[in-house]
N, C-alpha and C positions, 0 to 999 in steps of 0.2 A: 504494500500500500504506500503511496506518495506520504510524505509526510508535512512538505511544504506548500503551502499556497502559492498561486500564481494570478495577481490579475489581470494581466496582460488581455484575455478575455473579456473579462469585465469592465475595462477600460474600452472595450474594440466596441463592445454594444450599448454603451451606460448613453450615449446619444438617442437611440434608436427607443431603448426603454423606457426614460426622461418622457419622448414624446407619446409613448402610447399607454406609461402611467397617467401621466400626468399629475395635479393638483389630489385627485380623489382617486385614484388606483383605477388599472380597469376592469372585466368584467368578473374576472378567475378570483380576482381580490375582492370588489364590492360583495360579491355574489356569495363565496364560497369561505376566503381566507378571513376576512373582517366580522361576520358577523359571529361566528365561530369563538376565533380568539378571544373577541368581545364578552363574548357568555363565560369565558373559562379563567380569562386576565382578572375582567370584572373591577375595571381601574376605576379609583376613585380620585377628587380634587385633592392638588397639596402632596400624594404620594411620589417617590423616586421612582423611577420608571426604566430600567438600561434598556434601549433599541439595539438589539444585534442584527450585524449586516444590514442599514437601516435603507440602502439606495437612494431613491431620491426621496426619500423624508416623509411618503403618501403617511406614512402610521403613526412617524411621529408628530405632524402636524394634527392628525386627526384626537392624538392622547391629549396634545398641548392643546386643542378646544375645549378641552374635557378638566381643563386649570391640572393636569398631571405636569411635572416636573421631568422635564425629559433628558437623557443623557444619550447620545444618540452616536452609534461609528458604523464606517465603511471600509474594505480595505480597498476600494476604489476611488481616488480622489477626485478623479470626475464626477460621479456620484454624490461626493458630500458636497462639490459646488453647487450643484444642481439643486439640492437638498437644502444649503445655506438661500439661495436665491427663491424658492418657491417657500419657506419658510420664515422670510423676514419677516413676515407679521407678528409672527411668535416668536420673535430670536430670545425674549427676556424669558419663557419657558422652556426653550432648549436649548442644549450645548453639544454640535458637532464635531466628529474627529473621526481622523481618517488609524484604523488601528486593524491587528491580523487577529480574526478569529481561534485563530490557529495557533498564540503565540500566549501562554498564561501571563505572564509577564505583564505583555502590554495591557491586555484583560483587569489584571488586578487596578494597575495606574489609572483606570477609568474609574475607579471608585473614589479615589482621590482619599481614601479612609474613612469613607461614609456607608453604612449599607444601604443596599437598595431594598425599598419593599417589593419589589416586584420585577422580575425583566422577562421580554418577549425576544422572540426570532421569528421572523414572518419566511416562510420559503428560502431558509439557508443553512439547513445541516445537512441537505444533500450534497450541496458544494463544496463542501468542507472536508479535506482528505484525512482530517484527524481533529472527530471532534471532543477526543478525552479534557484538552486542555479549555475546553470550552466550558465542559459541563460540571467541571471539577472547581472556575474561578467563579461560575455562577453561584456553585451552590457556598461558596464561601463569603462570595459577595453582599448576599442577601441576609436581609432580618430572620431569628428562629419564624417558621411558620408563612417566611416569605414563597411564592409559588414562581416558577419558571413555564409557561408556557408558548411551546416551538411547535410551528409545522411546515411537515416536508413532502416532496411527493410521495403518497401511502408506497411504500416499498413492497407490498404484495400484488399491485396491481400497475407498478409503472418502473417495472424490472427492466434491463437492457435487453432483450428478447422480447419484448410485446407484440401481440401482434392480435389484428380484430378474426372474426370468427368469418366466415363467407358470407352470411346473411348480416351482416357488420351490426349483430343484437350481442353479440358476445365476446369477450375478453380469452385469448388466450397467452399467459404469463412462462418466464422460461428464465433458467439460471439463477433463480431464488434466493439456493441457501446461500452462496457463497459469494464475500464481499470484492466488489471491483470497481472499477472506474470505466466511465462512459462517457459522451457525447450526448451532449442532450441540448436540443432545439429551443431555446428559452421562451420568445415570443412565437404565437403561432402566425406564419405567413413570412417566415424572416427567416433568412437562410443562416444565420449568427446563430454557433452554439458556442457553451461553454462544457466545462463538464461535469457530471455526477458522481458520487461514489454512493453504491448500493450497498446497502448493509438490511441484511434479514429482522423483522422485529426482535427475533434472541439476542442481535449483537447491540442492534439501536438501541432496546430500557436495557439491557444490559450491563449497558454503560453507567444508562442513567440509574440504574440500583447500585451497583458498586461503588457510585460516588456520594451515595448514602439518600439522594433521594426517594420519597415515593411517588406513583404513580396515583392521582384520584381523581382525575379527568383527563377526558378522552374523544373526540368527534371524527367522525370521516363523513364531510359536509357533500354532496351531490345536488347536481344544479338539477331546477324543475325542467320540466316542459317547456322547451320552446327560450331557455335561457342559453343554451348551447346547440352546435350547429350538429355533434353526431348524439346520438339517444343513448349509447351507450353509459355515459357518465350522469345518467338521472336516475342508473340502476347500483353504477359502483363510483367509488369515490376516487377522484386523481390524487385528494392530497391526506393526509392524516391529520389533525391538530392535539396535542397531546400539552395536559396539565404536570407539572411535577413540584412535588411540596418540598420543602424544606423542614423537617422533622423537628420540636422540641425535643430536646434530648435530654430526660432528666438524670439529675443526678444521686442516687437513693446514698449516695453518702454525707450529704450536705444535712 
């Protein structure tokens, strides 16, 4: 497995994406990713808020309406211009910075010694060739009872082998268990990928239990009727959204 990032990718499409997110995300986000995370975040005014991988800012503009205090990085610096510019309305509720998901280190310095009550990842643990150092600054980052929730494309149904059924009503998945790296088409109608790395649900909470979190929320959001152009994805879900808490850990010798 890679171990280092590269954005060179995501510097080659952060133009292309800028325009067809836009201010309010588009449809895969309004539709499927936001109202999702929305129900599981459950952000309130006045709390800390870390945006991982944040692009051009659609989320965190949308917390910082919401009076959340936002802490907000990208490891694509074009991205965080883009992000700083459609953001200036809220610049006194967010604070941008270009940092490697990938890298604990820098992860940590984004706390600046403060924890956070809460941090999100909108569609960026697939990108990410190693995400131990992620899930390990997260959960040290945050307050006891603080919650982490990321979602990524659902890894059982958007394997590097996909492929539709004849009658295009059904999903066939291939190469499952074992973890790799791929190519994956970002925007649809846009010839720009970057890539994935597939990892099976055993290795993805995996991680995230080993690193002492639990799991107590969970969605795999599917568009209705008539919101997406093939039928298949109003029966299964493209992406997963997954809650992870931060455990009180008591002490019985106190």
């Amino acid at each position: 497995m890679h171990k280092k990032s590269d954005n060179a990718q995501w510097e080659a499409i952060a133009d292309d994406y800028d325009v067809r997110v836009g201010d309010d995300g588009n449809s895969f986000h309004r539709n499927l990713i936001r109202p999702a995370t929305l129900r599981l975040l459950d952000p309130q005014p006045d709390e800390r808020i870390l945006d991982v991988a944040c692009g051009n800012g659609v989320f965190s503009r949308y917390l910082a309406g919401l009076g959340v205090n936002v802490t907000a990085f990208d490891y694509s610096p074009k991205m965080i211009d883009f992000a700083k510019e459609r953001c200036v309305a809220f610049a006194r509720h967010i604070s941008f910075s270009v940092a490697d998901a990938t890298d604990y280190n820098q992860l940590i310095a984004l706390g600046a010694g403060q924890p956070f009550d809460k941090i999100v990842s909108n569609m960026a643990v697939m990108g990410l060739p190693d995400i131990q150092p992620l899930f390990r600054a997260a959960y040290e980052m945050m307050k006891p009872d603080g919650v982490f929730v990321f979602s990524a494309t659902h890894p059982c149904f958007q394997t590097p082998g996909r492929d539709f059924t004849e009658d295009g009503t059904g999903l066939i998945t291939y190469d499952y268990i074992e973890p790799q790296r791929y190519s994956y088409q970002i925007l649809a109608d846009n010839e720009k990928s970057a890539y994935h790395w597939h990892r099976s649900l055993q290795d993805l909470l995996g991680i995230c239990f080993s690193t002492g979190f639990m799991m107590d929320g969970l969605e795999e959001p599917v568009y209705t009727l008539g919101e997406c152009t093939h039928p298949v994805w109003t029966k299964v879900p493209l992406p997963i959204v997954v809650r992870l808490r931060k455990m009180k850990v008591k002490n019985y010798y106190e």
